[in-house]
Each structure stands twice: as C-alpha cells, then as structure tokens.
DRENLUMLO-136657 format. One line per 8 residues: for each residue x, y, z of C-alpha. Coordinates in nm, 4 decimals. Layout:
# residues N
X:Y:Z | ... .
END
This chain:
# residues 551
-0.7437:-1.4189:-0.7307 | -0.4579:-1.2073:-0.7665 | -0.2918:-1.0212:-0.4701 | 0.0405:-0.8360:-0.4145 | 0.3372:-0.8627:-0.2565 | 0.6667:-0.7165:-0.1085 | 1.0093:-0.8039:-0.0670 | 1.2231:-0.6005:0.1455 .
1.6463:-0.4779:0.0755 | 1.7722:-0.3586:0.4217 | 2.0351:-0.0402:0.4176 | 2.2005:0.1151:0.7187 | 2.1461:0.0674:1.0667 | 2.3803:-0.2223:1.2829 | 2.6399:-0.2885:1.0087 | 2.8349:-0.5682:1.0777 .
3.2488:-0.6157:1.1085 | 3.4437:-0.6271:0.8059 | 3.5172:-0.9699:0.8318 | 3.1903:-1.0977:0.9544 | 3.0464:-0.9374:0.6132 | 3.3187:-1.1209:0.3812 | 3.2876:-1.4538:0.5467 | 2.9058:-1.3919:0.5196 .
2.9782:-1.3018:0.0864 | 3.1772:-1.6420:0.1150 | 2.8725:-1.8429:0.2294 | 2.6565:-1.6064:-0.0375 | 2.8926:-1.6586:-0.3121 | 2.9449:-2.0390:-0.2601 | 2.5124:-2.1427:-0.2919 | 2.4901:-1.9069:-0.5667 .
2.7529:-2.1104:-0.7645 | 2.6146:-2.4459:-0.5958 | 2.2716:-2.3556:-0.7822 | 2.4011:-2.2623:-1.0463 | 2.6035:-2.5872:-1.1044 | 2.2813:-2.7443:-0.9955 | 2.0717:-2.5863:-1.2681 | 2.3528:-2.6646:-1.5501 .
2.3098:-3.0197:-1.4433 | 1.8984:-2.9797:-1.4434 | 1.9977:-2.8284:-1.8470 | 2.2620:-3.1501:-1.9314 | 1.9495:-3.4191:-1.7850 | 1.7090:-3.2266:-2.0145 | 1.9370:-3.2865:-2.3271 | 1.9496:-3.6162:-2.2248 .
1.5752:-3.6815:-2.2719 | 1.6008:-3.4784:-2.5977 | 1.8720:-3.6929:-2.7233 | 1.6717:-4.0126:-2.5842 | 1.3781:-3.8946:-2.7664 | 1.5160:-3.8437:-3.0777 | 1.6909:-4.2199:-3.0569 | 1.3633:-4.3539:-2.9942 .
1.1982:-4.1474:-3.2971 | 1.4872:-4.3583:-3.5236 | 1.3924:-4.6972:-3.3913 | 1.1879:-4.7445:-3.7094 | 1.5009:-4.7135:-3.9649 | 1.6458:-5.1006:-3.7768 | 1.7258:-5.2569:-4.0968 | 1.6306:-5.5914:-3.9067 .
1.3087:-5.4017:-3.7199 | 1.2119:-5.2819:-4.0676 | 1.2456:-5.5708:-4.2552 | 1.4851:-5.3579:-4.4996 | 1.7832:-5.5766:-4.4102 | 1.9467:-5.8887:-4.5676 | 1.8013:-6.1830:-4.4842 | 1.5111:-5.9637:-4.2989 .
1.2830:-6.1929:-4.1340 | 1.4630:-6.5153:-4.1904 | 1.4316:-6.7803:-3.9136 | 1.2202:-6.5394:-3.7321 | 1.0185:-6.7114:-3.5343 | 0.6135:-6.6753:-3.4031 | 0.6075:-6.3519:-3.1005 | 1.0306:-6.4089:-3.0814 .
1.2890:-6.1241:-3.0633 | 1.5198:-6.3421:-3.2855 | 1.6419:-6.3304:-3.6597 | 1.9200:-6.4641:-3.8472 | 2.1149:-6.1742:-4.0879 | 2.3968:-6.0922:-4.2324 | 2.5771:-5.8625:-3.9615 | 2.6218:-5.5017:-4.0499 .
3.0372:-5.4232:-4.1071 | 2.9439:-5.1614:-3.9123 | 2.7074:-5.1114:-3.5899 | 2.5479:-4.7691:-3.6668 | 2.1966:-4.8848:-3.5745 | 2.0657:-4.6647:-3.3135 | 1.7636:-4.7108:-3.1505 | 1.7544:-5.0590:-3.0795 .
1.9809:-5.3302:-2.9264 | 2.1146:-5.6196:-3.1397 | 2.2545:-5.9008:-2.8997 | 2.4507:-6.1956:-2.9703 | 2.1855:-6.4806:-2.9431 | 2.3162:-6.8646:-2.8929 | 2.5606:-6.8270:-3.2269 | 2.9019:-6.9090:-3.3463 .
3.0887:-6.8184:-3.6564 | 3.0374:-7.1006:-3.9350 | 2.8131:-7.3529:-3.6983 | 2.5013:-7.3640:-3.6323 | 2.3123:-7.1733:-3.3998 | 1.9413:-7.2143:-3.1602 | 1.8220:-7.4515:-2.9062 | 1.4977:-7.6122:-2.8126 .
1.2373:-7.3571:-2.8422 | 1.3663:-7.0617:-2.9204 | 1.2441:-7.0412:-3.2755 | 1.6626:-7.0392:-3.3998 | 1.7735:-7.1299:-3.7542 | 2.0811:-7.2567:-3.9063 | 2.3381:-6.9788:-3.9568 | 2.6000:-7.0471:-4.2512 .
2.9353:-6.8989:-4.2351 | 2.9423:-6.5125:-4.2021 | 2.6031:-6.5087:-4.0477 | 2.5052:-6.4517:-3.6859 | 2.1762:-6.5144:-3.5100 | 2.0551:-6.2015:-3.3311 | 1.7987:-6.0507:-3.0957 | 1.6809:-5.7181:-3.1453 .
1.4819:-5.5319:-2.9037 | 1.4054:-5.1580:-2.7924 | 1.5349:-4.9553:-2.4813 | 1.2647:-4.8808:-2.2525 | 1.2708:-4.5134:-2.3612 | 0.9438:-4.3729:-2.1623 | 1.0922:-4.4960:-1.8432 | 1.4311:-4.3411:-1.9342 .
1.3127:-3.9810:-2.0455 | 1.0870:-3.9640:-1.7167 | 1.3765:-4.0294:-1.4930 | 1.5653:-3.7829:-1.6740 | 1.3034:-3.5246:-1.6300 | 1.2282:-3.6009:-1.2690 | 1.6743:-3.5555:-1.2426 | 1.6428:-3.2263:-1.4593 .
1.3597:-3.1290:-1.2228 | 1.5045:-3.2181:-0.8705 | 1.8604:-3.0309:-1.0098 | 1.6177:-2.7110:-1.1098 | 1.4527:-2.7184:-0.7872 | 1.8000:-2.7745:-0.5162 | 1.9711:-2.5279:-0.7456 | 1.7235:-2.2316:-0.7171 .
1.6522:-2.3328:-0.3638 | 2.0455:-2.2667:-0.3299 | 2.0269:-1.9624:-0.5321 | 1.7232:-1.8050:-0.2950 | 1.9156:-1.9032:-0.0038 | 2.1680:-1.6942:-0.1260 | 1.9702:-1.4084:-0.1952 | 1.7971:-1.3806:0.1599 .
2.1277:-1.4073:0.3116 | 2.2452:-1.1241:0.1412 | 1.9072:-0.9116:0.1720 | 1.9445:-1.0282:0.5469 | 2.2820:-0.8875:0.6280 | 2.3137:-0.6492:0.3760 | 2.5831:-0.7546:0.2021 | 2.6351:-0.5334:-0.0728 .
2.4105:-0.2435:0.0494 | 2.6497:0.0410:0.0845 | 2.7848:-0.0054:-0.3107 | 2.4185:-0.0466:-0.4028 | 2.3710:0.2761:-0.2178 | 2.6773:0.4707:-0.3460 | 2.5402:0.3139:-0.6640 | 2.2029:0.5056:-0.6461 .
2.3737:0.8819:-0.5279 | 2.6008:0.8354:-0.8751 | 2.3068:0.7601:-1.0861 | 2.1084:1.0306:-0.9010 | 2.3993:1.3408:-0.9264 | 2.4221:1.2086:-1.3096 | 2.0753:1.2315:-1.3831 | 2.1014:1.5728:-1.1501 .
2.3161:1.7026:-1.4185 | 2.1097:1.6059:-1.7397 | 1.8338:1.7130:-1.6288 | 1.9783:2.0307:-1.5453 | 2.1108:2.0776:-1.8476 | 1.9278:1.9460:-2.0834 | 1.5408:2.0184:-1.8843 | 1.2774:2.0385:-2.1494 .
1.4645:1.6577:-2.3169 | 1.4480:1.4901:-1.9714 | 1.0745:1.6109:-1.8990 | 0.9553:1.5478:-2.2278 | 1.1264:1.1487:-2.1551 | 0.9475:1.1315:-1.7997 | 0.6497:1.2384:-1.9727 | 0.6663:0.9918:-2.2326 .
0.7270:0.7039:-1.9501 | 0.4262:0.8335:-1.7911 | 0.2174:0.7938:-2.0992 | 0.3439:0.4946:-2.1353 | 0.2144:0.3570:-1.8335 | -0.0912:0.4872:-1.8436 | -0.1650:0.3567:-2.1838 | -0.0141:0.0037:-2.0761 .
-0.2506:-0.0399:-1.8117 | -0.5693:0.1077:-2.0104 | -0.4786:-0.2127:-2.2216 | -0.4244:-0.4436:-1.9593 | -0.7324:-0.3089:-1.7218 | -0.9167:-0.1153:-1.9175 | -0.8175:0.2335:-1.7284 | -0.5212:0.4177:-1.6852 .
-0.3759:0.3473:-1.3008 | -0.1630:0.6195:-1.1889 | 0.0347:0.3411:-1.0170 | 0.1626:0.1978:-1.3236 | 0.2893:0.5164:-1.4245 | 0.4543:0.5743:-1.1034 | 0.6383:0.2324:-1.1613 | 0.7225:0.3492:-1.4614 .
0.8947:0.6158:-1.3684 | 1.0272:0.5100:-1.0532 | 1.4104:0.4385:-1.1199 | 1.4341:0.7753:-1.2315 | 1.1920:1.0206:-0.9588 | 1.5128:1.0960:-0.7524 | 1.7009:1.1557:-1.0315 | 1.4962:1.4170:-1.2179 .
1.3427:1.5545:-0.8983 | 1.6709:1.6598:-0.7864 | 1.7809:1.8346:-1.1212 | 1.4721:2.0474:-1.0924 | 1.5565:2.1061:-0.7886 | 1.8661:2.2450:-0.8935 | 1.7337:2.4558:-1.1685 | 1.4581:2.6443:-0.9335 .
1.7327:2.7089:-0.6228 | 2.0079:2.7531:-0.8910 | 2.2680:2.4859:-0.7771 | 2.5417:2.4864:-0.9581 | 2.7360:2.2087:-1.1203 | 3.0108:2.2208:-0.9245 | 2.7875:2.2607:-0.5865 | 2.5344:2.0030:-0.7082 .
2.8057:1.7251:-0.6611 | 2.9024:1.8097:-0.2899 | 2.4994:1.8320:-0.1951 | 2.2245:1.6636:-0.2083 | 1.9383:1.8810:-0.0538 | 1.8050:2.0453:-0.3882 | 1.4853:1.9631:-0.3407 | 1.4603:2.1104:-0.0171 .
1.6485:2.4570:-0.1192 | 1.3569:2.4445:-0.3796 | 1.1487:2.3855:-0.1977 | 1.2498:2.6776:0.0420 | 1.2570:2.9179:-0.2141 | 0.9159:2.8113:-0.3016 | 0.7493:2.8348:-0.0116 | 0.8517:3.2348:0.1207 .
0.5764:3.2848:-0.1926 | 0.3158:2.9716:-0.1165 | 0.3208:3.0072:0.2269 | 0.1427:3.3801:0.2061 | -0.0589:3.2484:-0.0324 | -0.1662:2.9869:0.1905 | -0.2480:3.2175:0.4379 | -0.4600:3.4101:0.2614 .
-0.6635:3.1467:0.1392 | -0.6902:2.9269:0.4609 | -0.5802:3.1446:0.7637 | -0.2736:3.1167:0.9697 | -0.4547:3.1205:1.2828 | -0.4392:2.7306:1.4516 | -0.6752:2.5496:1.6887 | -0.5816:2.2823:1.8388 .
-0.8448:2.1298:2.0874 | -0.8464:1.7520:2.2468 | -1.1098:1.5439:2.1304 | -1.2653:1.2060:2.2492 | -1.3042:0.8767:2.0752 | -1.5805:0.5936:2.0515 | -1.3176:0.3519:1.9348 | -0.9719:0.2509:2.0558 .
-0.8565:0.3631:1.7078 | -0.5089:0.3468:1.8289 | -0.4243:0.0913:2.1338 | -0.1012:-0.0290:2.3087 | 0.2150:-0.1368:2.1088 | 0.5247:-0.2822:2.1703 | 0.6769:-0.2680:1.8302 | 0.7109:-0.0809:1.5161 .
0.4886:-0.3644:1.3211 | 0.2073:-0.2867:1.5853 | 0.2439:0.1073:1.6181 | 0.1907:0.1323:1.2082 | -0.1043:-0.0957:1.2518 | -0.2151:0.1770:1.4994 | -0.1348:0.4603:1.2709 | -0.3330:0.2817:0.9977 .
-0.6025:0.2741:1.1614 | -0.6250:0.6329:1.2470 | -0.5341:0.7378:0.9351 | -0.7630:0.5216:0.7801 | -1.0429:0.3861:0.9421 | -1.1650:0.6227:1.2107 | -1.5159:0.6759:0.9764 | -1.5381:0.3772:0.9284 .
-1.5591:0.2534:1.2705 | -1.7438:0.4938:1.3577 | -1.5146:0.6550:1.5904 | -1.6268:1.0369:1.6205 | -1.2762:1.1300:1.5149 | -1.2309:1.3768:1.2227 | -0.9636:1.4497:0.9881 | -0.6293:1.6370:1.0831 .
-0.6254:1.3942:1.4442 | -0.3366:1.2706:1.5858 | -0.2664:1.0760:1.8927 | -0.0469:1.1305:2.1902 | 0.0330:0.8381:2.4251 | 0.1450:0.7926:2.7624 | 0.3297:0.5220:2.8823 | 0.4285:0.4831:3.2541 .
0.7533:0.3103:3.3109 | 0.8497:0.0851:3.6307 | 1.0772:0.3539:3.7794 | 0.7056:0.5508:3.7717 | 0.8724:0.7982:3.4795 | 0.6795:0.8350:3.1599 | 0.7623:0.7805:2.7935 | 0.5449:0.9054:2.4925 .
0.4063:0.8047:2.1729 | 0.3182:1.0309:1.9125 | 0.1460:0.8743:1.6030 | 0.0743:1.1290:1.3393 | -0.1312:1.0427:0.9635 | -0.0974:1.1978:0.6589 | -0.2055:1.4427:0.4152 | -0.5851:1.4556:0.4068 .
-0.6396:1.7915:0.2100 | -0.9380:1.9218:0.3500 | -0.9227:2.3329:0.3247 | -0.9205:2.3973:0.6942 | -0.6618:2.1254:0.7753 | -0.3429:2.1914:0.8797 | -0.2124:1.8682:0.7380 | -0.3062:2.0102:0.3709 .
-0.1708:1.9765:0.0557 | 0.0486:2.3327:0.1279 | 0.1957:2.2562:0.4283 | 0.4143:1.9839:0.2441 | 0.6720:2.2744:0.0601 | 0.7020:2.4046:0.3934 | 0.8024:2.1132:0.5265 | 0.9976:2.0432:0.2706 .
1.2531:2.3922:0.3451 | 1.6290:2.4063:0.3753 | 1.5029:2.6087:0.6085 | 1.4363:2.5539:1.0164 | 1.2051:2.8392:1.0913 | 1.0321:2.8259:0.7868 | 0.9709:2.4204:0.8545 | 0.8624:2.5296:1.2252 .
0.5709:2.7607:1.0327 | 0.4027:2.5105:0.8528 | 0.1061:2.4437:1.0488 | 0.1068:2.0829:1.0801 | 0.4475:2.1175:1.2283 | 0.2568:2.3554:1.4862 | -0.0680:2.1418:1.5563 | 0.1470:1.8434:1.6391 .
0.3970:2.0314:1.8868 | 0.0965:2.2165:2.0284 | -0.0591:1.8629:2.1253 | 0.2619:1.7629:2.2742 | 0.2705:2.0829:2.4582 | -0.0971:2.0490:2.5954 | -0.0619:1.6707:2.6175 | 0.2376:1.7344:2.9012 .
0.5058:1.6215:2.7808 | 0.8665:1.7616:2.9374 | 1.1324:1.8258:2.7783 | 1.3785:1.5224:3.0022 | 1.0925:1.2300:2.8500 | 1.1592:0.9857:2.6037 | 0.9459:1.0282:2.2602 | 0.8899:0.8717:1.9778 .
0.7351:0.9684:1.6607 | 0.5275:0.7792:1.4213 | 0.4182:0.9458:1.0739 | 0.3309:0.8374:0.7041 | 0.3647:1.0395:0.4363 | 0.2997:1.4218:0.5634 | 0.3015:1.3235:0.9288 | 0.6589:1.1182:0.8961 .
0.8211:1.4502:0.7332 | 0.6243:1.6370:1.0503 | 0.8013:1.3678:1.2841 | 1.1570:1.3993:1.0984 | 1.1214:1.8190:1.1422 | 1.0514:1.7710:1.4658 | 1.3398:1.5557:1.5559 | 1.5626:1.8112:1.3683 .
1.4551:2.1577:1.4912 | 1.2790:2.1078:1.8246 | 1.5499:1.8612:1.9723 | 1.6373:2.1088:2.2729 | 1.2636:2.0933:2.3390 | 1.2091:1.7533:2.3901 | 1.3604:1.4592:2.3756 | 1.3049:1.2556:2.0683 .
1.4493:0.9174:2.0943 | 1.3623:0.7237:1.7866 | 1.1537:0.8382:1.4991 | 0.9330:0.5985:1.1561 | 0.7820:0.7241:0.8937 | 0.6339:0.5507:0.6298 | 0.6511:0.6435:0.2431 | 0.8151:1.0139:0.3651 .
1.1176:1.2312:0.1846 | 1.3065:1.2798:0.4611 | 1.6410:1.2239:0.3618 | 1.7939:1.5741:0.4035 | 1.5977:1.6533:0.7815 | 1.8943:1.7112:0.9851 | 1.8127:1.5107:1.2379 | 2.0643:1.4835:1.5022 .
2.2647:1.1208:1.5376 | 2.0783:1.0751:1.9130 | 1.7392:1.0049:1.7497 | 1.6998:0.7021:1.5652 | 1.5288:0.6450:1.2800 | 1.3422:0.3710:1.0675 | 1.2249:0.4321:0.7337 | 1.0409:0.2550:0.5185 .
0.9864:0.3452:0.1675 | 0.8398:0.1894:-0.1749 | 1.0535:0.1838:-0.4374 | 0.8112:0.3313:-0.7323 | 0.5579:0.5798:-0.4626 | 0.6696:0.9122:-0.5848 | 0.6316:1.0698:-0.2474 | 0.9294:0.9212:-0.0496 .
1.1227:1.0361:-0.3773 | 1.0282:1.3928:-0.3357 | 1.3485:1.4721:-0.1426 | 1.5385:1.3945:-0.4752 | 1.8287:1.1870:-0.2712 | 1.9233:0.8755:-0.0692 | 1.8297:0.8542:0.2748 | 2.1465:0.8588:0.5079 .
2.3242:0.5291:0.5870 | 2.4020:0.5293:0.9291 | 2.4205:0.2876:1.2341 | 2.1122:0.5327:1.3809 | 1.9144:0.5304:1.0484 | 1.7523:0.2281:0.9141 | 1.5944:0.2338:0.5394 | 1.3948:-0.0393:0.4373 .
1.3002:-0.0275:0.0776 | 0.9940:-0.2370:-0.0665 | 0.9182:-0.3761:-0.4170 | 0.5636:-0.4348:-0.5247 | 0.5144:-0.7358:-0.7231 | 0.1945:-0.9718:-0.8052 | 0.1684:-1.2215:-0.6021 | 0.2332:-1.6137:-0.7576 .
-0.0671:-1.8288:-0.8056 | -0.1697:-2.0430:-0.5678 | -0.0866:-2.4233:-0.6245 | -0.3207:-2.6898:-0.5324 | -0.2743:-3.0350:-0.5177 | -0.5997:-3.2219:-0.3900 | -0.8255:-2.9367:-0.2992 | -0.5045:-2.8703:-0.0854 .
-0.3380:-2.5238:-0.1242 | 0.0271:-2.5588:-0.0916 | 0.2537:-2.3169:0.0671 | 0.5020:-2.1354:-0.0917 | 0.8626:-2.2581:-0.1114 | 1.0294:-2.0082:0.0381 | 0.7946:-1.7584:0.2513 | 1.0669:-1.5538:0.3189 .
1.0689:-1.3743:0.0082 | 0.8220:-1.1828:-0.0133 | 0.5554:-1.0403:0.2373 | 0.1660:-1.0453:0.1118 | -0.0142:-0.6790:0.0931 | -0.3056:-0.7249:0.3436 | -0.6751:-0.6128:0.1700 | -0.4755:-0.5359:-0.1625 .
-0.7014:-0.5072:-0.4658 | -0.6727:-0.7099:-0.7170 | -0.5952:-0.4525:-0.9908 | -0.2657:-0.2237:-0.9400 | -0.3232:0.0497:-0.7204 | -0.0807:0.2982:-0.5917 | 0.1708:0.1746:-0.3409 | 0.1354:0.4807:-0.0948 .
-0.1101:0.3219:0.0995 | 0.0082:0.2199:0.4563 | -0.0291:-0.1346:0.3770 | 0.2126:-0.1515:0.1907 | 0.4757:-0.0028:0.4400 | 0.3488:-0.2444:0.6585 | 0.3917:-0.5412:0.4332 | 0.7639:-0.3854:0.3721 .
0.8438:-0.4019:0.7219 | 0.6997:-0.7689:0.8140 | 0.9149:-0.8991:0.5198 | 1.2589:-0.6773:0.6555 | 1.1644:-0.8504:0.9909 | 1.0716:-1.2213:0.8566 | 1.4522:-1.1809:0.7060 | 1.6242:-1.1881:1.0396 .
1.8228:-0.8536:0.9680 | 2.0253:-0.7657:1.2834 | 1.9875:-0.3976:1.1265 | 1.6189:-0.3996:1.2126 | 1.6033:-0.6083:1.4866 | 1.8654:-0.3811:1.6687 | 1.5722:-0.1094:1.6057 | 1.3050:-0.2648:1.7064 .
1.4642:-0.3320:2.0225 | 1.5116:0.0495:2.0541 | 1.2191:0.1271:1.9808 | 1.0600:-0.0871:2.2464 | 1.2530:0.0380:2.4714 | 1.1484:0.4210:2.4361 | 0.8015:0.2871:2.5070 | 0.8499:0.0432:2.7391 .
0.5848:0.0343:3.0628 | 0.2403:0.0427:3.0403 | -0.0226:0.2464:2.8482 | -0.1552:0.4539:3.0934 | -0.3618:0.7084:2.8724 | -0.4405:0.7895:2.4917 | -0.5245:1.1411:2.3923 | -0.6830:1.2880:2.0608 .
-0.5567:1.6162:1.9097 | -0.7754:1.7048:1.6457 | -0.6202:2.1020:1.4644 | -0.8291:2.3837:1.2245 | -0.7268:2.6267:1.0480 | -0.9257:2.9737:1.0515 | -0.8349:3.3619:0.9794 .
END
C-alpha cells in the first residue's frame, strides 16, 4: 500500500563559521564527484555486457564453427574441438577462440588420441572454442550494479550532508526572495495574465488527479501551484495596498498591508454577523488530550491531539480550546506552555475563518482585535501567568500566526521565550530577536504561503521546509521486508491515506520535523535544546480555555 513521505531542507538558525561551511562543501563536493565517477564506471561495465552480447550473437558466422571455411570439417574428429584449415590471412573472427593445437608449419601435426590429421604446408591444426559469455555478462552486470549502488550511496551521502548543515541555504534563500519580487512585479503588472496562468495550473491539477483517482484532490492542485503561491500572493498584495514598484523591492510585507487594508472593512462585518463580545471560561477534560513534553517533536504530538482528536476520544472538549501549562522549575519558579490549534470555522468561534485577515495586519492594534488573539491572551491572563515567566507558544495554522502576534505585540506583557508554528504565514510578525522561533512549513500547503515572502533567516529563527512525496515500495526478499537504504531521507507521514490529500494536516509538520531532526542539523538541535529549556521542571497542572463569541 502506498504511503507518503517527507524530506526536510533546514534554513536559518545556528549557522556555522565560514570555514567550517567550505571545508564541509569540500567533503560535499568530493562524494558527489566520487558517485558520479562511480556511476560512469556502473555505465562503461554495462557496455561491456552489450558489447559481450553482441560478440556472442556473431559466434555463428566462425567460418570453421560454420562449416563455411576451407577445409571445414577436415580431420575433425568424434566430440573434439579440433580441425585442420587453411588459416585466415587475417584473424577477424570474433566470437570464438582459434588456438594453436600441437602444429608446425610444413610437418605434421596430432598425437595419440586427439583425433589430429596430417597438415601439409600452409596449413595449421586448430582448436576452436567459445568464451564463456553468460558467466562474463553476469559479472559485468553484478560490476555495473555494485558501481550504481556505491556511487548513489556517495551521491546521498552528499546530499544529507548538505541538507544537514545547510550548505547552500542562504543562496537558495536569496534565490527564492528574487524569484518572489520578480513574480511580485508580473503579477502586478500584468494581473488578469498571471491569474488566468494560476488558474490554468489549478485546472490542471485537478483534472490530473480526476484521471489518476477518479476525483479532483485539491492537494494536487496546491502542488501544482506551489512554486509560484508566494510569488503571485505577494503581487496581489501589492495591487490591493498599492505598493509601488520601486517600494515593492525594499519590502516584503504586501500581504500583510493587504491584508490590513482589508480587514478595517471585514472586521465590522464580522462583528455584525458574529458579535465582538468574547467569553472565555476554563473547561475540564476526560482525557489527557495534551500531557507533558520535553521537546518540540512531543509538544506537536500534543497539539495534534487537541486539535484533532478531542471527539474522538471522547474528551468533553469542544472546538475553539486551547491549553495552558504549568511547569514548576527546581528553583520552585514556573515556566508555561501554551499550545494553541487551528482554524475550526464554527460561527461562534473566535478561531474562525475572519479572524485570519486580522491577523494577518501590518497593523499591531488591529492584530490585537482579532478575537483569537484575545481568547488566547485572556487564558494566559486567567491562567496566571506574570509577566517575569518564561513562555512558549505552540500553534498550527491560525493558532501559530496567534502565537507569532503574540510574541510581536504583547512582548512587554509577558515574556515569550521561544515560539512553533506549524504550516503558518508568519514571515513578516515582527517578532523581536529575544524570542525564538521554529517553523515548519510544507512546501506546496497554500497557507504558510499566505504571507507572500520568505520567512527570516536568522540565528533565532529556524525554518524547516517539507516535501511531500509517495513513499517507495516496499522490497521483500523471503517474506522479509527490507529496510530502506538510507532512512535518513525521508520521514514517513503517520496515518497518511493512501490517495493524495492536502498536506496541511499536522502530520505532516510532524513528519517534517522528525526528518530535520533524524538529519543531525546543529540548526535544530540548538532549538530544541532551547526549547527544553523554557519548559524545563515538572508538569505541575494543565488547564483548558475553551472562547465564544456572542453580541
């Protein structure tokens, strides 16, 4: 059965020396050009077969073999290898081996037995035989196959050293904010060309996968549009806050001006169809939907299953919930947890579909208004947190952009040490360089593209980018299933389904960051470590925030 994977490219965070990077390029550089030299030897065995192959199809034109030759057959002898012939002027017979057999020029040649004749002057007795051709094209498969399999062994080596260290990150980066202020600009000018394109590349995937599946999948669409989201999302951008040109180069926050100018007309709107008045009450839980962690890996386990399961297990928890965590240090001071889901769209939720342009503002105190913005500060308000504790914030999608706003505007109110969000546009949250953050993103999930730009690559902020691919099939060899080659690669998507599906889901953030982590990156080891140590002690209590909306 069919699964899904992801491998994980590392950018920012702990970037090494100068010189530690080239010497780390050198190592790179020198097993990519091993396996490749490998793998040209793997293509010069494989010839050799061919050119084996076709010797042994010409075996049959021997003069001798054929009995086309002068003197064919002569002195041949019962089941023997030897003839007596007239000896070509020239030894173009391929395909067989002609050996001098017992002869002499002018004499006479054989012995006892070995079926000889007499050989008069200008004739030789030989012994013609075949190369043992099947023996000699399998070894030069199993060579060509050994060379394949050192060379692209050498060649993935090289590859997870440079996804490990980052080695070329910060051109691949600068890379992606050219290609983005380009496409910026075309867009821009050009917007009914460009939309009409993304529209067509939408089509296009959904009518690929209505082949392939028998349905159009959103997801494939997505993927098909993917290298170019940022890009057109930011020209867009431009047009509705009227960036200029010139402006549009120096800045990167379109999106978000857009998205501010949007909102001072949605968010009344909002109001009057939901109510701006918010409720925010502690509830109780049947479940330990969200238990102790030590890590990042462990606290998005905890978010999924908040997000995600708290029906399902039957939990008593209800949508628009978050969590608050205590965690009491040995010096007796406390540190906090704040793990926050995402969008769920109900129509008296503050974490609704509206609240995301608000969000979204160039804006402080219009971000500060959106209600899930309030809910979650409210909790952390009743939940008792001061303003001199360590916090960290947890949020995917909708609840990672709450997280990054309140790292950026509510800094003098508490202290937030290290933020993660999962598959959130966060890239232009001023968030001050004290807080730390992790994010992890999918490359083709629109939603961490809505920000229309590149996260920042700092030594305080860690992106870890994730491509979905299908997973290989599985190889067995005696009703054994044998492990990949190189496990490294690639991280599987836990309870994927077997058709594509859209790569928003939490797992899949979660698969991103087990593969980052499998790689040995100092980047994201160096965060982990921080983030431990915000949270460090022991989980003394776990409170449930559960918010309303109401006129």
């Amino acid at each position: 059965m069919m699964g899904w994977q992801v491998t994980s490219y590392v950018y920012g965070g702990h970037q090494l020396a100068p010189a530690t990077l080239e010497d780390y390029r050198r190592v790179a550089t020198a097993l990519d050009d091993a396996g490749g030299r490998l793998i040209a030897h793997g293509i010069a065995w494989r010839q050799a077969a061919m050119d084996l192959a076709r010797d042994r199809a010409s075996v049959p034109l021997c003069p001798v073999l054929s009995g086309s030759g002068a003197g064919a057959g002569a002195g041949l002898g019962a089941g023997s290898g030897t003839v007596t012939t007239s000896f070509p002027a020239s030894n173009a017979i391929t395909g067989c081996i002609a050996a001098p057999y017992g002869t002499r020029a002018g004499g006479t040649a054989g012995s006892a037995g070995t079926g000889g004749a007499a050989a008069t002057a200008g004739q030789m007795t030989v012994m013609h035989g075949s190369l043992p051709y099947e023996r000699l094209i399998a070894l030069c498969g199993e060579n060509a196959r050994n060379c394949d399999a050192d060379g692209f062994q050498l060649r993935r080596m090289a590859e997870l050293l440079v996804r490990a260290h980052s080695l070329y990150s910060e051109a691949e980066w600068k890379a992606r904010e050219a290609f983005n202020e380009v496409g910026q600009a075309v867009t821009k000018s050009a917007p009914g060309y460009t939309s009409l394109g993304m529209l067509g590349l939408i089509l296009g995937g959904l009518g690929a996968s209505w082949i392939a599946e028998g349905k159009p999948k959103p997801a494939a669409a997505s993927q098909m549009t993917a290298p170019l989201q940022e890009a057109y999302l930011s020209g867009i951008g431009a047009l509705i806050s009227g960036t200029t040109y010139i402006k549009g180069i120096f800045s990167k926050d379109e999106v978000n001006q857009a998205a501010g100018s949007i909102s001072k007309y949605s968010g009344p709107v909002k109001d009057l169809a939901q109510g701006n008045t918010l409720t925010v009450r502690r509830v109780r839980s049947t479940v330990d939907m969200v238990g102790p962690s030590t890590s990042v890996a462990e606290s998005l386990e905890n978010l999924r299953r908040l997000g995600e399961e708290k029906y399902k297990l039957g939990s008593g928890l209800r949508y628009a919930t978050i969590a608050v965590q205590r965690y009491e240090r040995e010096d007796g001071t406390n540190a906090w947890l704040v793990t926050i889901p995402g969008t769920d769209g109900h129509a008296d939720s503050p974490f609704g579909w509206e609240q995301n342009v608000e969000l979204m503002s160039d804006d402080a105190e219009q971000r500060k208004r959106a209600d899930s913005a309030r809910m979650v500060v409210e909790a952390m308000r009743k939940a008792g947190i001061r303003s001199d504790e360590p916090v960290a914030l947890i949020g995917h999608s909708q609840g990672g952009i709450v997280a990054a706003q309140i790292a950026a505007d509510q800094s003098d109110a508490y202290n937030i040490c290290h933020v993660v969000t999962a598959g959130s546009p966060v890239a232009n949250h001023p968030i001050p360089e004290k807080t730390w953050v992790t994010s992890i993103e999918i490359e083709d999930e629109l939603v961490a593209a809505l920000d229309g730009a590149q996260n920042p690559e700092t030594e305080h902020w860690l992106t870890i980018r994730g491509t979905v691919t299908p997973t290989p099939p599985q190889v067995v060899e005696d009703g054994v299933i044998i492990p990949p080659s190189n496990p490294y690669a690639a991280s599987p998507v836990t309870n994927a389904l077997e058709s594509q599906e859209l790569s928003h889901w939490l797992k899949y953030h979660q698969a991103a960051y087990q593969n980052a982590s499998d790689l040995g990156s100092q980047a994201v080891d160096k965060h982990e470590r921080h983030f431990a140590g915000v949270i460090s002690g022991n989980l003394r209590e776990t409170l449930y925030y559960e918010g309303r909306m109401s006129r």
